[in-house]
C-alpha positions as CSV (number, residue, x, y, z in Angstrom):
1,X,0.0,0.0,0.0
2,X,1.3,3.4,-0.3
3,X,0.1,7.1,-1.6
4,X,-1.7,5.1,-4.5
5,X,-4.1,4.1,-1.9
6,X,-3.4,5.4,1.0
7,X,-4.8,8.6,1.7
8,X,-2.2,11.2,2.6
9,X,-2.1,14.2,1.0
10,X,-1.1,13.7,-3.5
11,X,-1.7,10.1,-3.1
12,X,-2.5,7.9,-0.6
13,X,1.6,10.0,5.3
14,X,12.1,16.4,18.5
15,X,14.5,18.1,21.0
16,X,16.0,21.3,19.3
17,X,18.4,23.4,20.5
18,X,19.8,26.0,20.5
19,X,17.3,29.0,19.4
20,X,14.7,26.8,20.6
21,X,15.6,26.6,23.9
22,X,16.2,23.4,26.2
23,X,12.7,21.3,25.4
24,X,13.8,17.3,26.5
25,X,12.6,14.9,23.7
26,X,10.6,12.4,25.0
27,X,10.5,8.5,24.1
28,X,9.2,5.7,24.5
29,X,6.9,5.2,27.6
30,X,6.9,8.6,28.5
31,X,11.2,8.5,29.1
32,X,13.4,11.6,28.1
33,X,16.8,11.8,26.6
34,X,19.3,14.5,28.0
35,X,19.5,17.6,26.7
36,X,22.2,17.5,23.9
37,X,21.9,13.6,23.0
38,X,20.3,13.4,19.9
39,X,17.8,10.4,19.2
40,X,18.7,6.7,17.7
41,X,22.2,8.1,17.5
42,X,21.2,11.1,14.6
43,X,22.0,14.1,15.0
44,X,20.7,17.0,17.6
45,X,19.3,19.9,15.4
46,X,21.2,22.8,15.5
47,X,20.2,27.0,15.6
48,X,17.9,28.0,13.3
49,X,14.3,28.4,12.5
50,X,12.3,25.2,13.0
51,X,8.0,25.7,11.9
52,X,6.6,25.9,15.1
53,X,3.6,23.0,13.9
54,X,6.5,20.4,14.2
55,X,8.4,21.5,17.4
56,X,8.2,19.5,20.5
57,X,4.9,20.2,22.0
58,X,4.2,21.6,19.0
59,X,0.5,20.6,17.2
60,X,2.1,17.8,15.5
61,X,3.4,16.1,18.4
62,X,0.2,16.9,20.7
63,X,-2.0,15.0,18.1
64,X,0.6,11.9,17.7
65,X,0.3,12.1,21.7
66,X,-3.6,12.1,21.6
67,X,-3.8,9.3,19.5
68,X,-1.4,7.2,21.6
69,X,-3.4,8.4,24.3
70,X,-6.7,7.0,22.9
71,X,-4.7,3.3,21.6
72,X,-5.1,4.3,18.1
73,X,-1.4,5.0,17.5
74,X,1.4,2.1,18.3
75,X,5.1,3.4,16.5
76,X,7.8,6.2,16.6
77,X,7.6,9.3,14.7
78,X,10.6,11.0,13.4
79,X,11.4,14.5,12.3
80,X,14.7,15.8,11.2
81,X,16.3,18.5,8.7
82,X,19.4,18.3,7.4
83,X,19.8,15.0,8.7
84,X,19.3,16.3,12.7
85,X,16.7,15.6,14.9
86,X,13.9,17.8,14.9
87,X,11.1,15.6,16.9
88,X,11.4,12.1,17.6
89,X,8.5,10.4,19.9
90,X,7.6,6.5,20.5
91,X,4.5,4.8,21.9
92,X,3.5,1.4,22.6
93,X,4.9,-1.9,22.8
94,X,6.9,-3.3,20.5
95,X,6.4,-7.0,22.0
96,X,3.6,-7.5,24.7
97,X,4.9,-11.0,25.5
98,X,8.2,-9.9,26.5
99,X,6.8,-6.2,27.8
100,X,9.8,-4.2,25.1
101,X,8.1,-1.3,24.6
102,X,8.4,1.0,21.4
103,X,11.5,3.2,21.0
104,X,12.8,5.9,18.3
105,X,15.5,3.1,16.9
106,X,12.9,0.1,17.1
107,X,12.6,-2.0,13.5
108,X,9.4,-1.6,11.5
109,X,7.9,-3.9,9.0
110,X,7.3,-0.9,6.4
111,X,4.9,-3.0,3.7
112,X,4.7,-0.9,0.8
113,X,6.9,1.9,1.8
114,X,9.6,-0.5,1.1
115,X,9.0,-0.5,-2.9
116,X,11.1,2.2,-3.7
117,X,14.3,0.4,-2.5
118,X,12.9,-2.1,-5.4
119,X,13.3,0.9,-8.0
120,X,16.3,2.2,-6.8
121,X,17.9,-1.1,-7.1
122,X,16.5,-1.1,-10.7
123,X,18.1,2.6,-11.9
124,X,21.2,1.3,-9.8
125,X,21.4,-1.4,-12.3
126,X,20.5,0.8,-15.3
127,X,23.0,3.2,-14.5
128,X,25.6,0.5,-15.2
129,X,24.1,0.0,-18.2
130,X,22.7,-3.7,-17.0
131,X,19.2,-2.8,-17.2
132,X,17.2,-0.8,-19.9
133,X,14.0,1.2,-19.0
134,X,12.8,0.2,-22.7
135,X,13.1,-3.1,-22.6
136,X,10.6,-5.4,-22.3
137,X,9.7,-8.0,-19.6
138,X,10.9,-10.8,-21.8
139,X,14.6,-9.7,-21.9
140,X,15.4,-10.5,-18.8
141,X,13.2,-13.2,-17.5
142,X,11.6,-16.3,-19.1
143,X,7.8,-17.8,-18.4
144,X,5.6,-14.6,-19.3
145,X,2.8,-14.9,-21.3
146,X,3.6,-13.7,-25.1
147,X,2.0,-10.2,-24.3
148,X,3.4,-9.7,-20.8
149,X,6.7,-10.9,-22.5
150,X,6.9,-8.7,-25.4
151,X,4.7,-5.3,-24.6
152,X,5.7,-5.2,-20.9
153,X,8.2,-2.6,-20.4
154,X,11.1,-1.9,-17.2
155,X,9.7,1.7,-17.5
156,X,5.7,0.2,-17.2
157,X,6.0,-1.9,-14.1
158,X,8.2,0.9,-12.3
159,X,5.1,3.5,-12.6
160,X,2.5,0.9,-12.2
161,X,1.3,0.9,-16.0
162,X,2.2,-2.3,-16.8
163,X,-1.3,-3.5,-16.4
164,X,-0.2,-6.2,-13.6
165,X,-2.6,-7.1,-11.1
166,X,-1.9,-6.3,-6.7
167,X,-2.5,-9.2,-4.0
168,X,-5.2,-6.6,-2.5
169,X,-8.0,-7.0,-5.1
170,X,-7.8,-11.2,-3.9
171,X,-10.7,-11.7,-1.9
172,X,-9.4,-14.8,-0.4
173,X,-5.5,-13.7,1.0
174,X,-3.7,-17.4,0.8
175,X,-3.3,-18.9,4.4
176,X,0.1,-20.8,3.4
177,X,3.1,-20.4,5.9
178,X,6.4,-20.5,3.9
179,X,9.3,-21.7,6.2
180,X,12.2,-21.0,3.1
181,X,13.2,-18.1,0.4
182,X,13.5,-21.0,-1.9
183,X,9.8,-21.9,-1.3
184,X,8.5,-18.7,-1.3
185,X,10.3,-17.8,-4.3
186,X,9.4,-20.6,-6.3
187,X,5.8,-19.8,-5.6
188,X,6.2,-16.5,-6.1
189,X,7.4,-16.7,-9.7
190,X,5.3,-19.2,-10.4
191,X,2.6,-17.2,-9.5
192,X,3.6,-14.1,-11.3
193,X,3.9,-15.8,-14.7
194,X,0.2,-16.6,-14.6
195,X,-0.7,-12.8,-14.6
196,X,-2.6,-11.7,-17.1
197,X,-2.9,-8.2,-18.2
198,X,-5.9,-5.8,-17.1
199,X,-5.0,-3.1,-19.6
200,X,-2.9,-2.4,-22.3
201,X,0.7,-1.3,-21.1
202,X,1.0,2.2,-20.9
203,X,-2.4,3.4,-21.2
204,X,-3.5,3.8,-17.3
205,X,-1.6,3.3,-14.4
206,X,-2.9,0.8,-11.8
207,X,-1.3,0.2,-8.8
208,X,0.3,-3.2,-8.5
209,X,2.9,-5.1,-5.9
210,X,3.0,-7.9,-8.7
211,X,4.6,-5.4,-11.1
212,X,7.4,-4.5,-8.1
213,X,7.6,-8.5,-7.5
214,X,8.5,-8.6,-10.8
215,X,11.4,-6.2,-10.8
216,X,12.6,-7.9,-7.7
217,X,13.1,-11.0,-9.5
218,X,14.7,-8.9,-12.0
219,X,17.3,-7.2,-10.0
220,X,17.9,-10.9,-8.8
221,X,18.7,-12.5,-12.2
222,X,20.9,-9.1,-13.5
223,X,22.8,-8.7,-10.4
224,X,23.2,-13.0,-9.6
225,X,22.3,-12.2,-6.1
226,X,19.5,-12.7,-4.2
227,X,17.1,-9.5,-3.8
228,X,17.6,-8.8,0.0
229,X,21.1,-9.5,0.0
230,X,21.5,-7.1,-3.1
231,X,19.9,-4.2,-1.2
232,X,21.7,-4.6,1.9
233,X,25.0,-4.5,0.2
234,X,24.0,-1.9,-2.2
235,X,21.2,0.5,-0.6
236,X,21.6,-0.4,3.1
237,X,25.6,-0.6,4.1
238,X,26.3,2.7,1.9
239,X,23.7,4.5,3.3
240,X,25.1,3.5,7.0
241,X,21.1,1.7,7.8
242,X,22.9,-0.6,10.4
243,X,19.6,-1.5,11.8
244,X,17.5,-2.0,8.1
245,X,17.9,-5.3,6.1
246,X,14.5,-8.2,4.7
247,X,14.8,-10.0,7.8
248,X,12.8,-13.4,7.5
249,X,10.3,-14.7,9.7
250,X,12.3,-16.2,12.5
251,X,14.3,-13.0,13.2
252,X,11.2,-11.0,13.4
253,X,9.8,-13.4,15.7
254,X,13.1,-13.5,17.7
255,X,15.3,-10.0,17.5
256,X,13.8,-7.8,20.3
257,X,14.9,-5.0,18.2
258,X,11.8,-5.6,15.6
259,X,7.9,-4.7,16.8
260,X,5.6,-7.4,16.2
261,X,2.7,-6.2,14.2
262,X,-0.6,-6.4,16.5
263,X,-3.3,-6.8,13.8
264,X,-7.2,-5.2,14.7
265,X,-9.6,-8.2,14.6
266,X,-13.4,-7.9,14.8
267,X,-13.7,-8.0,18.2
268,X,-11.6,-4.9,18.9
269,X,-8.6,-6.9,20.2
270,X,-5.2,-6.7,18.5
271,X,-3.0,-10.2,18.2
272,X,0.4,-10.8,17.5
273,X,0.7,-11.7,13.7
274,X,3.8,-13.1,14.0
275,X,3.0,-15.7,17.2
276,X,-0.2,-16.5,15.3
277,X,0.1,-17.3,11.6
278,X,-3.4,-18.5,11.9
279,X,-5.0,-15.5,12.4
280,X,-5.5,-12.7,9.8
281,X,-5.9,-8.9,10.5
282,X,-10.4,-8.1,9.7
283,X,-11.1,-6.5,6.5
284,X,-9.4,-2.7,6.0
285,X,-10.8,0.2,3.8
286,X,-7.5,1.9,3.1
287,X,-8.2,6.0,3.1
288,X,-8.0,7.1,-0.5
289,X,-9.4,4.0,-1.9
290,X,-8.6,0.3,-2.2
291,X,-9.0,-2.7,0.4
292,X,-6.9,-5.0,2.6
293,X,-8.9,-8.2,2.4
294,X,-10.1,-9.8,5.7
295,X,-7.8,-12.7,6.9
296,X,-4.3,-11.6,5.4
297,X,-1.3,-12.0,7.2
298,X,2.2,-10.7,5.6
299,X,3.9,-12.6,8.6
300,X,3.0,-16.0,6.5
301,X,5.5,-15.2,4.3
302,X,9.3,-16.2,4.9
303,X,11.1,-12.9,3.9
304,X,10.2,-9.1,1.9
305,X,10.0,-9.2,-1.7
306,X,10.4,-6.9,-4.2
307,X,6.9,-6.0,-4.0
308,X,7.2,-4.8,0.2
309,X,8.0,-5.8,3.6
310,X,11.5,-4.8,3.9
311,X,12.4,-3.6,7.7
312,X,13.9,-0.3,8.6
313,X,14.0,2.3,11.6
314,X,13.0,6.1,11.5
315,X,16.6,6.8,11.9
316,X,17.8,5.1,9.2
317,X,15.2,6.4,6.6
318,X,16.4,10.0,7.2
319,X,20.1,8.3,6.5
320,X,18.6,7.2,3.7
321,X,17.2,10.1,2.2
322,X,20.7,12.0,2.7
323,X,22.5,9.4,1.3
324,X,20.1,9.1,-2.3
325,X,19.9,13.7,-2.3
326,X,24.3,13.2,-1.5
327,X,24.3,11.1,-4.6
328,X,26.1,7.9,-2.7
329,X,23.5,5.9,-4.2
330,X,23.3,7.1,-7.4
331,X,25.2,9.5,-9.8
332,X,23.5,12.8,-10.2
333,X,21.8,12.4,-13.3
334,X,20.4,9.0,-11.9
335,X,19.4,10.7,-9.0
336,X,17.2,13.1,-10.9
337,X,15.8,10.4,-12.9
338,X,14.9,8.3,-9.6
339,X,13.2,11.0,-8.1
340,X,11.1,13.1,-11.3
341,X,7.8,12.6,-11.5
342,X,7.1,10.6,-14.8
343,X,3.4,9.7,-15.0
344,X,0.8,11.9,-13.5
345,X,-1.4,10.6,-10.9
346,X,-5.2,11.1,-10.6
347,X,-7.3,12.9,-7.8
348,X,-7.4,10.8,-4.6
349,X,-11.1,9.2,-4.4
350,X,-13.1,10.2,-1.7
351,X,-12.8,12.7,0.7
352,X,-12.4,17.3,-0.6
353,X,-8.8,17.4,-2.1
354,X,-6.4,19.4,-0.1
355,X,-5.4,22.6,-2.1
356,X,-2.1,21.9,-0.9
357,X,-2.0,18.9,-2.5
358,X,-1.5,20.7,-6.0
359,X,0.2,17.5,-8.0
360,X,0.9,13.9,-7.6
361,X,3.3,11.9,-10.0
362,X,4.3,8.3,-9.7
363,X,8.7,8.2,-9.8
364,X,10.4,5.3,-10.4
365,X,9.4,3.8,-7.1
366,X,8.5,6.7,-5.0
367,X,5.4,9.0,-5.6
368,X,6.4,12.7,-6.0
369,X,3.8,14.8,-5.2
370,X,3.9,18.6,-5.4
371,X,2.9,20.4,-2.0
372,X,2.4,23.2,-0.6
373,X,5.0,24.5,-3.8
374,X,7.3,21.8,-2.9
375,X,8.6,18.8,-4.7
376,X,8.8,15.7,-2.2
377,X,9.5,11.6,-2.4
378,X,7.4,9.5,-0.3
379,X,6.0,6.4,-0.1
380,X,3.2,4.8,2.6
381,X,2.6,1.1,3.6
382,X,0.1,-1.1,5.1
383,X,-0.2,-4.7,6.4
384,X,-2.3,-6.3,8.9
385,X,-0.7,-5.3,11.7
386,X,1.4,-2.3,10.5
387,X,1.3,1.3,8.9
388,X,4.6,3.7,7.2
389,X,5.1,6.2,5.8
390,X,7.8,8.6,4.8
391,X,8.7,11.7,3.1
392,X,11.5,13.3,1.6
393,X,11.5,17.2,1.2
394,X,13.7,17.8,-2.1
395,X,13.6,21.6,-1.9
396,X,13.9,21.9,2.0
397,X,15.8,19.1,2.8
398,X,13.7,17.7,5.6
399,X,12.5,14.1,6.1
400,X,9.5,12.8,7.9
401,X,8.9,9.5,8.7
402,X,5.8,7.8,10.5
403,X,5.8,3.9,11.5
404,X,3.2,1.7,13.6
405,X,2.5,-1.5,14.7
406,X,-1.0,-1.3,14.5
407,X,-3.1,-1.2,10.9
408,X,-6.8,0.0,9.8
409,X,-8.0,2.3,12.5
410,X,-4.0,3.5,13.0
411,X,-3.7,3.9,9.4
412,X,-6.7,6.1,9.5
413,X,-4.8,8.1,12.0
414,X,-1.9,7.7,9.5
415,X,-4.1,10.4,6.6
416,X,-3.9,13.3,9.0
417,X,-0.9,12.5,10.9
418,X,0.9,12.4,6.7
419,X,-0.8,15.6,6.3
420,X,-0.4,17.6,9.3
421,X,3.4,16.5,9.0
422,X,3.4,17.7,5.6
423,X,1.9,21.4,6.7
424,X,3.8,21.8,9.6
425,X,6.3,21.6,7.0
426,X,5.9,23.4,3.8
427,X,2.5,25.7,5.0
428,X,4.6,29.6,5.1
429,X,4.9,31.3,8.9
430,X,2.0,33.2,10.0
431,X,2.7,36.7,11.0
């Protein structure tokens, strides 16, 4: 899931110093760091003028507060400029079992919000002239039907135009447990070779995690190495996310560092998705549009695919997004490419637009809406049991990122908590 579907503003989501005075940044459980320590080992944010809506005790952080207050809100939020902590606040528990609560370094499943690693991986590869963005399907993988094959282009499934279809429109979620990467993946393929197209390539755009599966498998077959692997030692490690990486089943189940995802069932209560494969989060209206089906449960699967579920930590997003906008990912001109909008996006269904919402465009991986006058990156996420998202301010350099152990009702909470970040941000100083 991500802007596509879920309803933040173009699409689909502190201690400070200094000028600001001595305000203590709290954490997890209500805790406070020291004055002058930063948070998750970033950096404190230094002099200077910092939007009053996304200070500590700021509006921003009041409204994350009430919805923790209420049990609608289960993560950390992170908010940083120029790489330094701005706001950082955790609530909840990570693990009820072994009572770890929530911090601002704990490991998210991020769903979705993981797909653009999957296109950067892809203009990684193009920019060594391995991949081409004109080529079709059938290039570099064999099994397509002749029409996926031939008409299929790298360019179509990295804007969702490809005319694949998206495990969310299944009624019926499948209830297998994999307990291998070699199981899944077999599965997996064989799965994806049996789409069938739902529009001509390149005439719409549809959003669709089979399309990202696809360029998974692709980075796998041009690069020799498997698809995790190849983004920890080529997205991850350069970027310095210690603490991000697919992790499979077992370590989530294991690695106290990780939160569990506590999926909203009928009754009201939440249970632990990765202690109980059998259960399945209840049926999810995603704000924006589209559905999570009743009964699914990501934590059946062995490991992240191309199409979601990598982990990461608030801190090491914001690393991320200095590392792509200091070009150690990319060259420059790649850079640009990754980033620029390339297919325009249509008006969020449901719901009166936000005016400050003036564009959306689909990159190659991340959406890049306009807002507020500003160009951004961003990408949301949903699972049973878990909601991202995070943005990337081109023009301002600051990063925002938002990540919960709880779905549905928190993702809800994740709309307005995406756009109130977003004008606390870019909206201009009142006089």
């Amino acid at each position: 899931m991500d802007e596509h579907g879920a309803g933040t503003a173009g699409r689909s989501r502190r201690k400070v110093l200094g000028a600001l005075g001595a305000a203590p940044l709290a954490v997890a459980g209500g805790g406070l760091l020291a004055e002058g320590t930063a948070a998750a080992g970033t950096a404190p944010f230094s002099r200077g003028r910092v939007p009053e809506a996304v200070r500590p005790g700021g509006s921003y952080d009041r409204f994350v507060a009430g919805l923790a207050a209420k049990d609608r809100f289960s993560g950390t939020v992170l908010i940083a400029h120029r790489g330094r902590t701005v706001l950082a606040r955790a609530y909840g528990m990570a693990d009820r079992e072994r009572r770890i609560r929530n911090r601002t370094d704990t490991v998210y499943a991020l769903a979705s919000a993981s797909k653009p690693f999957t296109g950067l991986a892809i203009v990684q590869l193009a920019q060594q002239g391995k991949v081409k963005f004109h080529e079709p399907l059938g290039t570099y993988l064999d099994g397509f039907a002749a029409d996926v094959a031939k008409h299929v282009t790298v360019h179509h499934l990295l804007t969702h135009t490809a005319g694949l279809g998206d495990p969310r429109r299944d009624p019926t979620p499948p209830k297998k447990v994999y307990n291998s990467v070699e199981e899944q993946m077999r599965d997996l393929a064989e799965s994806l070779r049996k789409e069938e197209l739902e529009f001509p390539p390149g005439t719409r755009g549809a959003y669709s995690s089979s399309g990202m599966d696809v360029l998974g498998e692709i980075v796998e077959k041009v690069s020799g190495k498997r698809f995790g692997d190849y983004v920890r030692e080529h997205i991850f490690l350069p970027a310095g996310m210690t603490r991000s990486a697919y992790y499979t089943r077992p370590q989530w189940l294991e690695d106290e560092r990780i939160a569990h995802p506590y999926m909203l069932q009928e009754s009201g209560e939440r249970i632990d998705g990765v202690r109980h494969l059998e259960a399945g989060g209840k049926p999810g209206t995603i704000p924006g549009g589209g559905q999570i089906p009743g009964g699914s449960n990501s934590a059946r699967n062995f490991i992240g695919t191309g199409g979601g579920n990598g982990f990461s930590t608030a801190p090491d997003l914001v690393r991320f997004a200095r590392a792509l906008m200091g070009h150690r990912l990319l060259n420059r001109a790649y850079t640009e490419l990754y980033v620029g909008g390339k297919v325009v996006n249509g008006p969020m269904p449901g719901g009166p637009a936000d005016p400050s919402a003036q564009q959306a465009f689909q990159a190659y991986g991340p959406v890049a809406p306009i807002f507020n006058g500003q160009r951004l990156i961003t990408h949301g996420g949903g699972i049973a049991g878990g909601s991202t998202n995070w943005n990337v301010y081109l023009d301002t350099d600051w990063t925002g990122v938002i990540l919960s152990n709880y779905d549905y009702d928190a993702y809800d909470a994740l709309a307005p908590l995406t756009s109130r970040e977003r004008h606390g941000i870019t909206d201009p100083p009142t006089p």
